[in-house]
LODORO-818370 format. One record per residue (C-alpha): residue number from 1; x, y, z. Coordinates in steps of 0.001 Angstrom, whole numbers, always signed. Last residue first. Layout:
N
- NUM;X;Y;Z
...
***
This chain:
100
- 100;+18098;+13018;-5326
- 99;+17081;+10197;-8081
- 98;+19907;+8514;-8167
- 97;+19726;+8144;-4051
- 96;+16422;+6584;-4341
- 95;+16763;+4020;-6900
- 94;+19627;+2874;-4854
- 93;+17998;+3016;-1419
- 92;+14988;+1220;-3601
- 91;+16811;-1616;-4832
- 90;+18871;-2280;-1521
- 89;+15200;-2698;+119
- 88;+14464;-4957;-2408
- 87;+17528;-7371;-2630
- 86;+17527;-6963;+1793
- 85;+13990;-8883;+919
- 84;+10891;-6770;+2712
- 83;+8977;-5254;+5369
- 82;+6449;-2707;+6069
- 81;+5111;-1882;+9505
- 80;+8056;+170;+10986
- 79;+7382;+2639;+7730
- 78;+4085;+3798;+8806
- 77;+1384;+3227;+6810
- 76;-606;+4756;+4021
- 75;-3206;+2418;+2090
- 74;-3760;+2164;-1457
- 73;-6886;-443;-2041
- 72;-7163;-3407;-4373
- 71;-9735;-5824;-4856
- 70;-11237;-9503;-4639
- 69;-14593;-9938;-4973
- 68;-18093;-9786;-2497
- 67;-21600;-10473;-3046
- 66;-24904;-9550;-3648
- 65;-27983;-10372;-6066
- 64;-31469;-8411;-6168
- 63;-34399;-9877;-6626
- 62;-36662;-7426;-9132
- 61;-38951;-4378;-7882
- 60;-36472;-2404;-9732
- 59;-34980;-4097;-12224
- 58;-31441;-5776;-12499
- 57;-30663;-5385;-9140
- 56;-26598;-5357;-8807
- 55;-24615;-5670;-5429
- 54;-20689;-5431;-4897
- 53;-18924;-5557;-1891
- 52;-15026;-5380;-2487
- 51;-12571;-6902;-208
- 50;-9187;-6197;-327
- 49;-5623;-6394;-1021
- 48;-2580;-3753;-156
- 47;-1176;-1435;-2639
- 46;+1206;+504;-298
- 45;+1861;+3755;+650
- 44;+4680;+4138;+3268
- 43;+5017;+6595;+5819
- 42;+7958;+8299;+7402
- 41;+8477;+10356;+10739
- 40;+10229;+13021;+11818
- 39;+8430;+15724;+9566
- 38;+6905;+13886;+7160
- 37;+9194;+11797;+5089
- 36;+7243;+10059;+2090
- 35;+7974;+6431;+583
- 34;+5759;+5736;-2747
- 33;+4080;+2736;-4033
- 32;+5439;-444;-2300
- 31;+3531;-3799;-3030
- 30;+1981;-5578;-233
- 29;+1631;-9329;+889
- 28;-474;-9151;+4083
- 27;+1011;-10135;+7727
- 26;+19;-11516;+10972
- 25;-2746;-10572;+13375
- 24;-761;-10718;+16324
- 23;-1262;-7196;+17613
- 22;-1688;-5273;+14551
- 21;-871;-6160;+11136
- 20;+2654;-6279;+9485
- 19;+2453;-5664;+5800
- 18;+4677;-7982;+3725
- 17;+6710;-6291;+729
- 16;+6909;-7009;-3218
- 15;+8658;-4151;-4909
- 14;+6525;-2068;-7660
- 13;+8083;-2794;-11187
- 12;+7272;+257;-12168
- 11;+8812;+3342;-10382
- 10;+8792;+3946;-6535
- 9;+7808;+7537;-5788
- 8;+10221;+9074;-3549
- 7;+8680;+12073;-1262
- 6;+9985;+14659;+1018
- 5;+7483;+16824;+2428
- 4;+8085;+20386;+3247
- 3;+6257;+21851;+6481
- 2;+4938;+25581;+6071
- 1;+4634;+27289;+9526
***
């Protein structure tokens, strides 16, 4: 049996949002990339911040250096975890109804 996602992807500017972590972990600022319905149930992907690990050796044999920087990473979650202003969320129900 063939299952038919529904999808909206959000258009440019991408809506701010907080990501609520597990247990009592807080929240991460987000931004909202696409909304998909699968089946009963309906994930978010977001644009959520992270780490990067980076190392570079120049030569080999030479001293190489490490270290981490600030990134980006896409992330699917379900939609109970995402939250946002009303003047978003109103956005994006209107944004998605014109384009159905």
């Amino acid at each position: 049996m063939t299952e038919v996602k529904r999808y909206f992807d959000v258009p440019e500017p991408l809506p701010p949002g907080e990501l609520l972590l597990p247990g009592n972990a807080g929240s991460v600022r987000v931004k909202v990339k696409r909304i998909e319905q699968r089946g009963n149930e309906t994930w978010v992907l977001v644009e959520a911040p992270r780490w990067k690990r980076w190392r570079t050796q120049v030569q080999v044999g030479e001293k190489s250096y490490e270290g981490i920087s600030p990134g980006f990473e896409d992330v699917w979650v379900p939609s109970f975890a995402v939250t946002g202003d009303a003047d978003d969320v109103d956005r994006l129900k209107a944004l998605y109804r014109g384009s159905a």
